[in-house]
N, C-alpha and C positions, 0 to 999 in steps of 0.2 A: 187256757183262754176262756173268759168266762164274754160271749159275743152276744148282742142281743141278736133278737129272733122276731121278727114281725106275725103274732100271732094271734089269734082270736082269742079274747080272754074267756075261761069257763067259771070262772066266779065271780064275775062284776059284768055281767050281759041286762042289757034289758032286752033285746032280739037277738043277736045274733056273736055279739061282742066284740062286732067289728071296731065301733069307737071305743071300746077300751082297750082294746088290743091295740090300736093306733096311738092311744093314749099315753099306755104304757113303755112304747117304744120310742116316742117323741119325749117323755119325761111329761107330760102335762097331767090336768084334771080330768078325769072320763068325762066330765059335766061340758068341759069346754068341748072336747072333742064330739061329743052329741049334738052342744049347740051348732057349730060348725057345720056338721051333716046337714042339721035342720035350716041354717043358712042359706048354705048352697043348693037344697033343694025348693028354696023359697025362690030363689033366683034364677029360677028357668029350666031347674029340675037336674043340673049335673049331680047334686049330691046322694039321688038315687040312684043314679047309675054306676054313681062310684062307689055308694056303698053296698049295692048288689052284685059289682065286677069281684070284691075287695069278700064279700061274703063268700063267694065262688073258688077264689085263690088264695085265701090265706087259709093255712091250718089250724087247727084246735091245737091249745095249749096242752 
């Protein structure tokens, strides 16, 4: 079984690799997935929270 793995990516990080670890589990672009972040953290701030919970509990690839 080859299953994916929601995980922190270690070669395409610009901080933490959170949004490419998202990225790459979702099938999208790391780029959208950063923009995303940066979204929702324009819009009242969930997207730090979530990307600080998500840095916390996802593991390194």
């Amino acid at each position: 079984m080859n299953e994916k793995q929601l995980v922190r990516s270690t070669d395409d990080r610009m901080i933490a690799g959170v949004a490419s670890g998202v990225a790459n589990y979702l099938n999208l672009d790391p780029t959208i997935a950063r923009l995303l972040f940066v979204l929702l953290a324009l819009a009242g701030g969930p997207g730090i929270i979530i990307y600080l919970i998500l840095w916390v509990v996802m593991p390194e690839a």
